[in-house]
DSSP file (Angstrom, degrees, kcal/mol; ACC not computed):
  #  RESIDUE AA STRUCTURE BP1 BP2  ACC     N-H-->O    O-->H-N    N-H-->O    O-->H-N    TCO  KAPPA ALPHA  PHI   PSI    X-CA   Y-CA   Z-CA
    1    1 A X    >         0   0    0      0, 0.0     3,-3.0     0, 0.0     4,-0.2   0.000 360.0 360.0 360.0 -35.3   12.5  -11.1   15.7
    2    2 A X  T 3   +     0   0    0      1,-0.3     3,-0.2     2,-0.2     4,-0.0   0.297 360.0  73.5 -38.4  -6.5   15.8  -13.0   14.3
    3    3 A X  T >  S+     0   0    0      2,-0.1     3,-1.0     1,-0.1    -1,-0.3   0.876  91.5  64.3 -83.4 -45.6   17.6   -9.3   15.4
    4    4 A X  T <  S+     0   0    0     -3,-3.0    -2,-0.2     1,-0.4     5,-0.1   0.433  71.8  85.4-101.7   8.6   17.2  -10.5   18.9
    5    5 A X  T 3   +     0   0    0     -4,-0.2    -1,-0.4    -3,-0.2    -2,-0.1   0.597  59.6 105.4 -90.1   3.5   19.1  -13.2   19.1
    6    6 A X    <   -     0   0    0     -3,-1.0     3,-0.4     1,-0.1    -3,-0.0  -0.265  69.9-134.1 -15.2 118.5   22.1  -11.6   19.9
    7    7 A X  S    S+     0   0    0      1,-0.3     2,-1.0    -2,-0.1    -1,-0.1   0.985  96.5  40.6 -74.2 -24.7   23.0  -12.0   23.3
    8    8 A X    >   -     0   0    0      1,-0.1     3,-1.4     2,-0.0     2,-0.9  -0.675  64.4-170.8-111.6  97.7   23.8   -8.8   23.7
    9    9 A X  T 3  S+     0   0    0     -2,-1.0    23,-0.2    -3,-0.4    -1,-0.1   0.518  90.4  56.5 -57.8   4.4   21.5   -6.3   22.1
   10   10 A X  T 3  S+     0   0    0     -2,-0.9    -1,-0.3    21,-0.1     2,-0.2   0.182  89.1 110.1-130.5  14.6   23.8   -3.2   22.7
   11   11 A X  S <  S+     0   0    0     -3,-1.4    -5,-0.1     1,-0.2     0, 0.0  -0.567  71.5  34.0-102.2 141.7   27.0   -5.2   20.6
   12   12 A X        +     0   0    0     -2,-0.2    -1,-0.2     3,-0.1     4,-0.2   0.915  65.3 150.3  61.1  67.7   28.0   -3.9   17.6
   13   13 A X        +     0   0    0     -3,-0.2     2,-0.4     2,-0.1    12,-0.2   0.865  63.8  77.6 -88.6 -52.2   27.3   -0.1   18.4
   14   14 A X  S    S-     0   0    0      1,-0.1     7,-0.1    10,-0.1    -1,-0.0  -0.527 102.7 -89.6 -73.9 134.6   30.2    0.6   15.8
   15   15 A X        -     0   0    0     -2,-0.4     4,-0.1     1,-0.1    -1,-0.1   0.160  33.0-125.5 -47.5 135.6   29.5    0.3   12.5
   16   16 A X    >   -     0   0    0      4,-0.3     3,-0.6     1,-0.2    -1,-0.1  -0.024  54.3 -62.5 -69.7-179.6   29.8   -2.8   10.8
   17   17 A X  T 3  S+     0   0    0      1,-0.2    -1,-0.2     0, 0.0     3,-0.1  -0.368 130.0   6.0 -56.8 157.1   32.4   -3.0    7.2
   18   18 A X  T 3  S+     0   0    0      1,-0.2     2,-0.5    -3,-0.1    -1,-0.2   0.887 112.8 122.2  51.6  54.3   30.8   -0.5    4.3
   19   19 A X    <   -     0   0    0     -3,-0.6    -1,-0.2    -4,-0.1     2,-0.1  -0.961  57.0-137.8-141.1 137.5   27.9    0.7    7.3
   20   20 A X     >  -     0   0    0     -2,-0.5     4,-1.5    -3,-0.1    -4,-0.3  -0.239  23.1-107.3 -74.0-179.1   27.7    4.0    8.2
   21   21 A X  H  > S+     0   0    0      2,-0.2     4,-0.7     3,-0.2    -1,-0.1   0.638 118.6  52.3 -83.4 -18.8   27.4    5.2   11.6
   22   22 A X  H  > S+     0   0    0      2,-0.2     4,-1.8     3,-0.2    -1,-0.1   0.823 108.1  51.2 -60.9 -52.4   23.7    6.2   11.1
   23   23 A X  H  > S+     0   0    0      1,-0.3     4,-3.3     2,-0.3     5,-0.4   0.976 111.9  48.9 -80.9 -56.4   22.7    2.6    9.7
   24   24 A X  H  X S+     0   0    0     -4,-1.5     4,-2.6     1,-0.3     5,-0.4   0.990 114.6  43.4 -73.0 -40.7   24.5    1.1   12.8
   25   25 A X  H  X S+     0   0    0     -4,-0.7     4,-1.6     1,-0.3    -1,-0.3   0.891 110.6  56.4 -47.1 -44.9   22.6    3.4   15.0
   26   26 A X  H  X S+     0   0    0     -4,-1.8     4,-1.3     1,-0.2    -1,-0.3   0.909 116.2  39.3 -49.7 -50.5   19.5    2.7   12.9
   27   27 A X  H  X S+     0   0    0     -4,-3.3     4,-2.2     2,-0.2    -2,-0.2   0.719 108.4  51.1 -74.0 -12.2   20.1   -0.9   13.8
   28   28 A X  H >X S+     0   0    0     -4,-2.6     3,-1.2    -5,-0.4     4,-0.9   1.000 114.0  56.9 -77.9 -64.9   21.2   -1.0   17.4
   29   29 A X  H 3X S+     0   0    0     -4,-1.6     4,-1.9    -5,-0.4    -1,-0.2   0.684 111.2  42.4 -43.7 -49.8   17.6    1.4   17.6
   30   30 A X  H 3X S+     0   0    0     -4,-1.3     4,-1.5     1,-0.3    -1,-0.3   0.907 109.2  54.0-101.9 -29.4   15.5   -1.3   16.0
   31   31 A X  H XX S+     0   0    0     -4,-2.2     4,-3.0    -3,-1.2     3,-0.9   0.988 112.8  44.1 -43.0 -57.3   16.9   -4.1   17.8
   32   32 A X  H 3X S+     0   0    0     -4,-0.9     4,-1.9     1,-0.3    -2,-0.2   0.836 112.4  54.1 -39.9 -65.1   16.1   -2.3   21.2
   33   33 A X  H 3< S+     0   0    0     -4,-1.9    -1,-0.3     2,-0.2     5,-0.2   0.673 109.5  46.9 -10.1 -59.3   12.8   -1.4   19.9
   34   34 A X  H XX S+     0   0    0     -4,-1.5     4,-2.2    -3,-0.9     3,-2.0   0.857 111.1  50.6 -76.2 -64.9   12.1   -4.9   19.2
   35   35 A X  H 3X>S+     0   0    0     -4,-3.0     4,-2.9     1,-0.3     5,-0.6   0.964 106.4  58.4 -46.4 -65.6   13.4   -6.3   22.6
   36   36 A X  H 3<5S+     0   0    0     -4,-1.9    -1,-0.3     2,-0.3    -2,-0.2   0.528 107.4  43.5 -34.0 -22.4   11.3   -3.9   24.3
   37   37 A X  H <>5S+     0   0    0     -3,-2.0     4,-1.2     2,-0.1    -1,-0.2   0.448 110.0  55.6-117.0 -15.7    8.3   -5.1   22.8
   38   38 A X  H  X5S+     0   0    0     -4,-2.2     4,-1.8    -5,-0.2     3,-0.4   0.917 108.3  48.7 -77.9 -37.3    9.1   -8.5   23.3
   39   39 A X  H  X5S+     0   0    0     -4,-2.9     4,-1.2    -5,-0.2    -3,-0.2   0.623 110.6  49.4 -79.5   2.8    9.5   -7.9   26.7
   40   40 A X  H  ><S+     0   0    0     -5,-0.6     4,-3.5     2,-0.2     5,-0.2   0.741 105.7  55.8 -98.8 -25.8    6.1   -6.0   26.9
   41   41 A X  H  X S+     0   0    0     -4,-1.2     4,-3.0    -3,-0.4     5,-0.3   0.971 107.8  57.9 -80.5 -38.2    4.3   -9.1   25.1
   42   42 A X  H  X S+     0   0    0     -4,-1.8     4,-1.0    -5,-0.2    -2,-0.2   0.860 108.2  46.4 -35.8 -57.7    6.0  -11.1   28.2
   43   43 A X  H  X S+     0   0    0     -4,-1.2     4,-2.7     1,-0.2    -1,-0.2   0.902 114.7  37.1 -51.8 -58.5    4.3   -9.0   30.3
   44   44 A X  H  X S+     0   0    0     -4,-3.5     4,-1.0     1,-0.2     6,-0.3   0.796 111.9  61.5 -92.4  -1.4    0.6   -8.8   29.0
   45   45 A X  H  X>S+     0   0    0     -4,-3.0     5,-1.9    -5,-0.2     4,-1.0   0.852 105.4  41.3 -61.6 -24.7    0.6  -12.1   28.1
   46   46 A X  H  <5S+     0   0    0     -4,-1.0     5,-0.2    -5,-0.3    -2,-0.1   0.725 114.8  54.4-109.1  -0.5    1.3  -13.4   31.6
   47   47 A X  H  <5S+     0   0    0     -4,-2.7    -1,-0.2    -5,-0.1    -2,-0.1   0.846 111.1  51.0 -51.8 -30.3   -1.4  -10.6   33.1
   48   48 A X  H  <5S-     0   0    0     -4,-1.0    -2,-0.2    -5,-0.1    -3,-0.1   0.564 117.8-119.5 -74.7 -22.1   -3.6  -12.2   30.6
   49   49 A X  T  <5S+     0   0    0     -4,-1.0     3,-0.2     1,-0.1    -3,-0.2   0.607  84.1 116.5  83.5  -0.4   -3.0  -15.6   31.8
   50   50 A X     >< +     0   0    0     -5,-1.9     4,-0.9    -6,-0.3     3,-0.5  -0.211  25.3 134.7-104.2  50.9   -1.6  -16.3   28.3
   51   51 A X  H  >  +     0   0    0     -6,-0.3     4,-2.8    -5,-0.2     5,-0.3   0.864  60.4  66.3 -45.9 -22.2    1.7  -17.0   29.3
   52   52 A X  H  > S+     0   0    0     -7,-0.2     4,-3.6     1,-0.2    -1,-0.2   0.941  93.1  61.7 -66.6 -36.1    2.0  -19.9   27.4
   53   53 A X  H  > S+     0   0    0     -3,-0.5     4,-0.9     2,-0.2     5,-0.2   0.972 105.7  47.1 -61.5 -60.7    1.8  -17.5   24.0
   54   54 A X  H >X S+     0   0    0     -4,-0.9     4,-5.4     2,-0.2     3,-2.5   0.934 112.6  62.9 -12.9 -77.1    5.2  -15.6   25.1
   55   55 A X  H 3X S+     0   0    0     -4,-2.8     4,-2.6     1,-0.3     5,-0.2   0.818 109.2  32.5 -15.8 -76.3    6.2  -19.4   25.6
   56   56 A X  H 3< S+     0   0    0     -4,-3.6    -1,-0.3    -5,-0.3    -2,-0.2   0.598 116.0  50.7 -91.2   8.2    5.9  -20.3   22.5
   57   57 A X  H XX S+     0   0    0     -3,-2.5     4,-2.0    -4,-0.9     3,-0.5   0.748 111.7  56.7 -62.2 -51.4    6.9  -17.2   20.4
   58   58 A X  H 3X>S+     0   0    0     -4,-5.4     4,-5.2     1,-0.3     5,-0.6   0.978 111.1  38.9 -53.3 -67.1    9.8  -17.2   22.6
   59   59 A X  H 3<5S+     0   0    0     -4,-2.6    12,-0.5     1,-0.2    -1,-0.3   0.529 111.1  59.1 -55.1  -3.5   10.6  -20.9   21.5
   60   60 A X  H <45S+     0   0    0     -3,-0.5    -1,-0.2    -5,-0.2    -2,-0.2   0.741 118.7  31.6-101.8 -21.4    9.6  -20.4   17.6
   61   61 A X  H  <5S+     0   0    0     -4,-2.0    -2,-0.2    -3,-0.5    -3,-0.1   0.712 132.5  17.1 -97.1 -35.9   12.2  -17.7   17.3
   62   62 A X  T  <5S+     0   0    0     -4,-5.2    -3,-0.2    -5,-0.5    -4,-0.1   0.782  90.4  95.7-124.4 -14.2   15.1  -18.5   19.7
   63   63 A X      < -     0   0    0     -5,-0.6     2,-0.3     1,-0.0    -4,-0.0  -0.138  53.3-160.8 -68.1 169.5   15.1  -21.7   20.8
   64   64 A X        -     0   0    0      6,-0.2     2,-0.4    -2,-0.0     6,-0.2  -0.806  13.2-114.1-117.1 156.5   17.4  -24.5   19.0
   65   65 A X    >   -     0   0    0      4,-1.8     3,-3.2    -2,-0.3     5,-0.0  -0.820  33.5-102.0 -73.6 160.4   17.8  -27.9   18.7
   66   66 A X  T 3  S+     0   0    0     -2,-0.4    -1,-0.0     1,-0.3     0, 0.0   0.916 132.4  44.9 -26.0 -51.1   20.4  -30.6   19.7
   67   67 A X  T 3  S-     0   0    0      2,-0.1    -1,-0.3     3,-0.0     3,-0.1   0.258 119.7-113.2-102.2  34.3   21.2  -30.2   16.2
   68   68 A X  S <  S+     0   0    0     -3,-3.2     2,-0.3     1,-0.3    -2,-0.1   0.677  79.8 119.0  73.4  22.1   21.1  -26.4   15.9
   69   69 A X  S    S-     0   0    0      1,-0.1    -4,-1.8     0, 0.0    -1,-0.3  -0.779  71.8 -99.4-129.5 137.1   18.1  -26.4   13.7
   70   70 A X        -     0   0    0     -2,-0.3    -6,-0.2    -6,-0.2    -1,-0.1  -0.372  45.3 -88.2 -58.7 165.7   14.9  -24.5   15.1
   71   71 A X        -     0   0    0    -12,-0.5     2,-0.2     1,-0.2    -6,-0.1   0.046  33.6-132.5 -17.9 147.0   11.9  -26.3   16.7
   72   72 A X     >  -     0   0    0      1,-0.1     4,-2.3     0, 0.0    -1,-0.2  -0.599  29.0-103.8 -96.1-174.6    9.2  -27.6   15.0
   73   73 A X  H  > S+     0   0    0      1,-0.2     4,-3.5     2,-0.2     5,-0.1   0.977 130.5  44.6 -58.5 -48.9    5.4  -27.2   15.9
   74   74 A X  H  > S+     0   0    0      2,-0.3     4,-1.8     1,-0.3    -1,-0.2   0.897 106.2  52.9 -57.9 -52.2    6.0  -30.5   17.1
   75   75 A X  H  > S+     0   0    0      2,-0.2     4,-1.3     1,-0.2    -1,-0.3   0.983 117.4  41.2 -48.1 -50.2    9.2  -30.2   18.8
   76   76 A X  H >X S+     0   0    0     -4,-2.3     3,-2.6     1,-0.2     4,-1.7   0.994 108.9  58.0 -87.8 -48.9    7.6  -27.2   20.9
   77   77 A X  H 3<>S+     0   0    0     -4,-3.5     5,-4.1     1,-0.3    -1,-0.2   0.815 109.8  48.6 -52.3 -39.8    4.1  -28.8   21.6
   78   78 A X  H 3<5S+     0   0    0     -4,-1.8    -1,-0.3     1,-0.2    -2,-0.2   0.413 109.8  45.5 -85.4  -5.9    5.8  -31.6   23.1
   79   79 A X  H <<5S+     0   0    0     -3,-2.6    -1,-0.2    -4,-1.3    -2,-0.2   0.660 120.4  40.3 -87.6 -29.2    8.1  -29.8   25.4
   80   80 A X  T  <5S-     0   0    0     -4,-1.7    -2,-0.2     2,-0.1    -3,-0.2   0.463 114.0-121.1 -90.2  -2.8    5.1  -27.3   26.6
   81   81 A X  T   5S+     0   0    0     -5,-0.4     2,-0.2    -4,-0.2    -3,-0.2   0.889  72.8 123.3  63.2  23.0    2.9  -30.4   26.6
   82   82 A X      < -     0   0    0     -5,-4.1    -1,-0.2    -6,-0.3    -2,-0.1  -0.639  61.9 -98.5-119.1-171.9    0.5  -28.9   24.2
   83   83 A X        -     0   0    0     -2,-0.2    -1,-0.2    -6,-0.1     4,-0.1   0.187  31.8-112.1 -63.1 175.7   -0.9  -30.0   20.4
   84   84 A X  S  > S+     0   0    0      2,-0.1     4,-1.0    -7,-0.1     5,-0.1   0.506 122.8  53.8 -92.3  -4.6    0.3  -28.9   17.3
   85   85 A X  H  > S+     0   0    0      2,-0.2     4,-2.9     1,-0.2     3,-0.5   0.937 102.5  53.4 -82.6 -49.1   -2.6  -27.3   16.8
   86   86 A X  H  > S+     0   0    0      1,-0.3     4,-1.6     2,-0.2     5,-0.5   0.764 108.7  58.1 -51.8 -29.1   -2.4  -25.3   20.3
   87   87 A X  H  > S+     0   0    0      2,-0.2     4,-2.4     3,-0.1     5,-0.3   0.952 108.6  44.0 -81.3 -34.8    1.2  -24.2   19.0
   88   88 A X  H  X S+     0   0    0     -4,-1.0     4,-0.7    -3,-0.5    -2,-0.2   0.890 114.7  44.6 -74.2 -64.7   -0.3  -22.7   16.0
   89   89 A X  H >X S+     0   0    0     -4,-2.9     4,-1.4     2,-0.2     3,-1.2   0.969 115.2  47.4 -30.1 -63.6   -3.0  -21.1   17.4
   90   90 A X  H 3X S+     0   0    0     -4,-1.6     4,-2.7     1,-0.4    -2,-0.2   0.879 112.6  49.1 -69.7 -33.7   -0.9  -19.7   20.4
   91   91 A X  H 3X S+     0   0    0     -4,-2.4     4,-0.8    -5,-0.5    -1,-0.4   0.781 109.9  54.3 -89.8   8.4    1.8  -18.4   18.2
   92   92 A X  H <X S+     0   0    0     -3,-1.2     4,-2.2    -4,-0.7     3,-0.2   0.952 110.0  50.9 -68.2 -49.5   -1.0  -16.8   15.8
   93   93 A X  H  X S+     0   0    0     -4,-1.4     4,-2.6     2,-0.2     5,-0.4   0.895 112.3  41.2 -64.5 -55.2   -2.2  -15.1   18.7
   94   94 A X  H  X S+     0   0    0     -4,-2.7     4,-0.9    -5,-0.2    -1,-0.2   0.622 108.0  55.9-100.6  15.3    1.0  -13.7   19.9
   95   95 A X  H  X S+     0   0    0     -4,-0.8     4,-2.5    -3,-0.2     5,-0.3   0.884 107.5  56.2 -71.7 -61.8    2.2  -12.7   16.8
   96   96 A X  H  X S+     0   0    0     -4,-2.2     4,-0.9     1,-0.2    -2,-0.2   0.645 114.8  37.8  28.6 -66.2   -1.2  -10.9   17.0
   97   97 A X  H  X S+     0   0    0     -4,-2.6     4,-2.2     2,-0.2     5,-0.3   0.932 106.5  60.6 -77.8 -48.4   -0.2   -9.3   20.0
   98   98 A X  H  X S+     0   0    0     -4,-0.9     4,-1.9    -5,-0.4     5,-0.3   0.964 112.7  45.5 -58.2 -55.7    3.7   -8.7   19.3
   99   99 A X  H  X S+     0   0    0     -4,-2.5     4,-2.4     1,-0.2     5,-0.4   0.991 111.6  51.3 -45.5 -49.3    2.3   -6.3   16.2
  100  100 A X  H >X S+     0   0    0     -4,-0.9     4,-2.9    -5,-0.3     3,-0.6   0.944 111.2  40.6 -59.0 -47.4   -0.1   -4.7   18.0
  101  101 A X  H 3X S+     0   0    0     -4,-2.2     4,-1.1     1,-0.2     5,-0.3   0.761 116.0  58.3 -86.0   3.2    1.9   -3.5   21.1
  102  102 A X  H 3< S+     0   0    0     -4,-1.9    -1,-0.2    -5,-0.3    -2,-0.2   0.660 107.9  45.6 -96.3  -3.9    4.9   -2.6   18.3
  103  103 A X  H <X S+     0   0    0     -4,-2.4     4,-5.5    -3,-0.6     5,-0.3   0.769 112.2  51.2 -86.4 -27.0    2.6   -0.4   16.7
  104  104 A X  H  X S+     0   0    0     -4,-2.9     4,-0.8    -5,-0.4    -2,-0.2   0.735 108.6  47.9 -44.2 -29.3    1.8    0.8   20.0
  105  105 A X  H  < S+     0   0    0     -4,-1.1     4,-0.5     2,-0.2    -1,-0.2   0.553 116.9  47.0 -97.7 -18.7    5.5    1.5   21.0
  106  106 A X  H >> S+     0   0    0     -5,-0.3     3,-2.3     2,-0.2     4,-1.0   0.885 106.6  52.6 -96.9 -46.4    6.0    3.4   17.5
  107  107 A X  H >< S+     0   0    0     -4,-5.5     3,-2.2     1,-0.2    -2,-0.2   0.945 100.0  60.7 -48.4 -42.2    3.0    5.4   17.6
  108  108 A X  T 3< S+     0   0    0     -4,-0.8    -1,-0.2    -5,-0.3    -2,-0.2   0.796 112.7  50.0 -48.4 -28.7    4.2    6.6   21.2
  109  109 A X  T <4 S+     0   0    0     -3,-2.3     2,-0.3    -4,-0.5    -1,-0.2   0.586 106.8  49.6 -82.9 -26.1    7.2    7.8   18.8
  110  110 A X  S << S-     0   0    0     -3,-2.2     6,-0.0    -4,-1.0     3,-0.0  -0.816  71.7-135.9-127.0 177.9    5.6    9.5   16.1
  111  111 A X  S    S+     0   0    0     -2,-0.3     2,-0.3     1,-0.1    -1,-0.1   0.961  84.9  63.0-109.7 -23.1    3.0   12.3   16.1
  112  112 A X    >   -     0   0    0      1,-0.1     3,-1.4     3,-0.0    -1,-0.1  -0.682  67.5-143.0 -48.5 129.4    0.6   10.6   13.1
  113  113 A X  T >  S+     0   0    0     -2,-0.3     3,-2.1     1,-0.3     4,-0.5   0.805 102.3  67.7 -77.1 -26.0   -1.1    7.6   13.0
  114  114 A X  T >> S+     0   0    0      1,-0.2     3,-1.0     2,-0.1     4,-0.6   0.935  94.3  51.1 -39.2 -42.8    0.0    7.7    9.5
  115  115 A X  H <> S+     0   0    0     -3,-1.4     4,-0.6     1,-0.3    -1,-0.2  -0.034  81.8  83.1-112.3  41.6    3.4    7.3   10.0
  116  116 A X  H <4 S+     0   0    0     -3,-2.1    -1,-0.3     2,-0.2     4,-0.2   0.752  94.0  50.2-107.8 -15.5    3.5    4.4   12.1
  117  117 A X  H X> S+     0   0    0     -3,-1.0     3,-3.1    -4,-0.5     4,-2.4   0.970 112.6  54.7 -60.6 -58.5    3.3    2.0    8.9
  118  118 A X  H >X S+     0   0    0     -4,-0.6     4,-2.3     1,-0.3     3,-0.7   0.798 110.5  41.8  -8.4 -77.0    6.2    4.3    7.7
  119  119 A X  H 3X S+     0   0    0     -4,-0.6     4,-1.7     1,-0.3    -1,-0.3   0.474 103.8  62.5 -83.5  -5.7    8.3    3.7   10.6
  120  120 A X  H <> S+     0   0    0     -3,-3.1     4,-0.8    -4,-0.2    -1,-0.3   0.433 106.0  47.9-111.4   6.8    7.7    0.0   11.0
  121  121 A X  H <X S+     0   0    0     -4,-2.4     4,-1.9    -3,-0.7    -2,-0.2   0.812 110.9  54.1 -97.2 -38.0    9.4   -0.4    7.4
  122  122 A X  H  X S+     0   0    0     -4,-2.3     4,-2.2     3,-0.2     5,-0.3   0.962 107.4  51.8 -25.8 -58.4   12.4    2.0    8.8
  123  123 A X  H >X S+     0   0    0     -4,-1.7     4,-3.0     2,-0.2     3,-0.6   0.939 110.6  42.6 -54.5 -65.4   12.5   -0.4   11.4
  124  124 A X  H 3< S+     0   0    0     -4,-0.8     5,-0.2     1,-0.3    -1,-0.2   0.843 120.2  50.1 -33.6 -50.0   12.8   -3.8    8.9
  125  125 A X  H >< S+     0   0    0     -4,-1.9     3,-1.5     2,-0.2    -1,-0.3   0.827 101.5  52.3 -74.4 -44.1   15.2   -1.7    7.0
  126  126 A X  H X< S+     0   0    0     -4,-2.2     3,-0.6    -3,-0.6    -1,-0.2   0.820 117.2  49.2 -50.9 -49.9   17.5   -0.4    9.8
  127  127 A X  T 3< S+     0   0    0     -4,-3.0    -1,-0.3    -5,-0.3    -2,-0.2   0.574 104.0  53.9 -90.6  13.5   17.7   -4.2   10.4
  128  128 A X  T <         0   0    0     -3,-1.5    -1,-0.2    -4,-0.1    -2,-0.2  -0.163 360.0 360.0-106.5  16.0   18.4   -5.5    6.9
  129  129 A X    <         0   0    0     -3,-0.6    -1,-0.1    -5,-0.2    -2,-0.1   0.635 360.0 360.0-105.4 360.0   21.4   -3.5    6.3
């Protein structure tokens, strides 16, 4: 989830130094991917009535502090007015979710249920390069 904090997901199309044009292509792909199913857990969480899991995924990944350092458990219970134990949970749970619908979004992609493990280390790798 650290790919999405770009602001712009669709920056850097051209290849970075010593990257091919494949690899950037690979990466812009798995950012996008990635955004797309972050904006899909947004969505069935807050059908679900678990907005508050989005919430705090959102905040464990992109948010900051005053002094540029992420949140803590603590930091985010106390802006959302929950525990630290309720952040823990909630971001168990919607990491939970965020796998599930990104195996969901890759299976739609490949024609084996095999090859969705397959594709979701392509994905890591496309974004580690």
């Amino acid at each position: 989830l650290d790919a999405l904090k770009d602001e712009d997901i669709g920056a850097g199309y051209e290849p970075a130094e010593g990257e091919t044009a494949e690899e950037a292509f690979n990466r812009n792909w798995a950012k996008a991917l990635l955004a797309r199913v972050f904006e899909r857990l947004k969505q069935v969480c807050a059908e679900e009535g678990k907005a508050v899991y989005y919430e705090v995924l959102a905040r464990q990944f992109f948010a900051t502090t005053s002094d540029g350092r992420r949140p803590s458990y603590g930091d985010i219970a106390a802006e959302l007015g929950l525990t630290e134990l309720d952040v823990t949970n909630f971001l168990h749970r919607a990491k939970r979710i965020y796998r599930d619908l990104l195996r969901e979004e890759i299976r739609s992609y490949v024609t084996k249920d095999e090859e969705v493990e397959e594709e979701i280390r392509d994905l890591w790798r496309g974004l580690s390069v």
